[in-house]
C-alpha positions as CSV (number, residue, x, y, z in Angstrom):
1,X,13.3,-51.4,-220.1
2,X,14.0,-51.1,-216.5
3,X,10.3,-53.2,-215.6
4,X,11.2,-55.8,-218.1
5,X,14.6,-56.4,-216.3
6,X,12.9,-56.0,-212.7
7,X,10.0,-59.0,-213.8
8,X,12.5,-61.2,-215.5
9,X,14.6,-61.3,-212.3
10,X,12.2,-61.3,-209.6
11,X,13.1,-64.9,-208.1
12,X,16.6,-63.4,-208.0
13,X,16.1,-60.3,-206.6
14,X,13.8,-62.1,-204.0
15,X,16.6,-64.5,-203.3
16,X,19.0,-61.3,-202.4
17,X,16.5,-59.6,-201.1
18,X,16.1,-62.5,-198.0
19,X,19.8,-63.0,-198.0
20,X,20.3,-59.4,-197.3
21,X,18.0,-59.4,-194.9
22,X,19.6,-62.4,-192.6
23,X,23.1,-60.3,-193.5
24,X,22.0,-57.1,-192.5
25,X,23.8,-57.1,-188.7
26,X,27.0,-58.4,-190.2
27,X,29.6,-55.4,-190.3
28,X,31.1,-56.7,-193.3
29,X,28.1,-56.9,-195.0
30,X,27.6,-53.2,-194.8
31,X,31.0,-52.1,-195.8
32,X,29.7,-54.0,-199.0
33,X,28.1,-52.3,-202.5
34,X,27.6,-53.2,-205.3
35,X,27.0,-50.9,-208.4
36,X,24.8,-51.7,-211.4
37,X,26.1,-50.3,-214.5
38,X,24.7,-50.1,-217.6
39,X,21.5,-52.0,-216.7
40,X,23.6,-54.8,-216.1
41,X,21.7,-56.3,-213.2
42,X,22.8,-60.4,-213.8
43,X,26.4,-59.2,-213.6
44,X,25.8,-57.2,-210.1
45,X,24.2,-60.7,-209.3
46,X,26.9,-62.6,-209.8
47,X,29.4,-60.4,-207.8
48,X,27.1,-59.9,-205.2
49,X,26.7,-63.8,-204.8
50,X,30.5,-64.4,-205.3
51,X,30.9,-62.0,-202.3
52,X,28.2,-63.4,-200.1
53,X,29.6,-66.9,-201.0
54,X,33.1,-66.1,-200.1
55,X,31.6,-64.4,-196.5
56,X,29.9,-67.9,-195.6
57,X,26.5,-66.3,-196.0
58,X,24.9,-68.3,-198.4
59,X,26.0,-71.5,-197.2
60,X,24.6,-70.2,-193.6
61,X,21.2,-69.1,-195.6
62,X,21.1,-72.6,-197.0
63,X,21.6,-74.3,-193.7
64,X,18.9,-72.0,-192.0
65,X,16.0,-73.0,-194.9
66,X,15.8,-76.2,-193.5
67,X,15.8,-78.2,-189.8
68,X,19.2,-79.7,-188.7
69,X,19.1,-82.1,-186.3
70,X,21.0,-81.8,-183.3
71,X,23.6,-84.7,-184.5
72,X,24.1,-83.2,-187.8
73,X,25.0,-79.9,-186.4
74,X,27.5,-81.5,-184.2
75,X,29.0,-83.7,-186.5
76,X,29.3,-80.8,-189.4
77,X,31.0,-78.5,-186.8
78,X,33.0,-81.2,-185.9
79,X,34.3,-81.1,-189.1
80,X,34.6,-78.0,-189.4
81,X,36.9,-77.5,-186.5
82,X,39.1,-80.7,-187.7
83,X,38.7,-79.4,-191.5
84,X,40.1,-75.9,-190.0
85,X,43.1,-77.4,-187.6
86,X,43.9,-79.7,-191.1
87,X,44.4,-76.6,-193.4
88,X,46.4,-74.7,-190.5
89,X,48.6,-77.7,-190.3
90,X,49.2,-78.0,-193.7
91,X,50.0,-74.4,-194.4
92,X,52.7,-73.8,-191.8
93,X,54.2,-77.6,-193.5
94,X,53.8,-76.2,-197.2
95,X,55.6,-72.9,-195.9
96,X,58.2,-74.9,-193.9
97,X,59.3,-76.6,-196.8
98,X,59.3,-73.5,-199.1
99,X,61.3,-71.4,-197.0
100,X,64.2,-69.2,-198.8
101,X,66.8,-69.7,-196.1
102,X,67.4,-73.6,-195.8
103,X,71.1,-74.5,-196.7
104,X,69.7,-77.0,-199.2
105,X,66.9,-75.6,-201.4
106,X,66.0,-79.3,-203.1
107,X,67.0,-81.9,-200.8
108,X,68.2,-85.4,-202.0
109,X,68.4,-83.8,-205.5
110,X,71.4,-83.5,-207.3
């Protein structure tokens, strides 16, 4: 049963297998494990990808496969940097607005 599930999921466990490799220095990345219960390998696949994908290391993987030019590495940090100052921004506005101790929760309504 166990070869079965091993040959069906190759290409997968080749995937993770380079993934973890690139990952391997990251110290959040080691603190990781996943456990495999009842033969259940696609589901430890999905959690493990869910947590890779939420660390950034799939999307760094995907950038690595191929060349990026010089100009496309600026202009996607670039982004980046203005996509990160954006979402800080509008974080402390949303919680400046939902703060408890204004005087007047709803303003202008009546």
């Amino acid at each position: 049963m166990k070869i079965i599930i091993i040959q069906v999921l190759n290409h997968k466990l080749q995937f993770i297998i380079e993934l973890l490799t690139l990952a391997m220095k990251h110290l959040k990345f080691i603190s990781r494990t996943v456990l495999v219960r009842n033969e259940n390998v696609d589901e430890a696949c999905r959690i493990l990808n869910r947590i890779m994908g939420s660390e950034g290391f799939l999307d760094q993987y995907r950038r690595t496969m191929f060349y990026e030019k010089p100009t496309q590495m600026r202009r996607r940090i670039n982004y980046e940097k203005c996509k990160a100052i954006y979402d800080e921004d509008m974080k402390r506005k949303i919680n400046f607005v939902l703060r408890k101790n204004r005087p007047e929760p709803f303003p202008g309504c009546y």
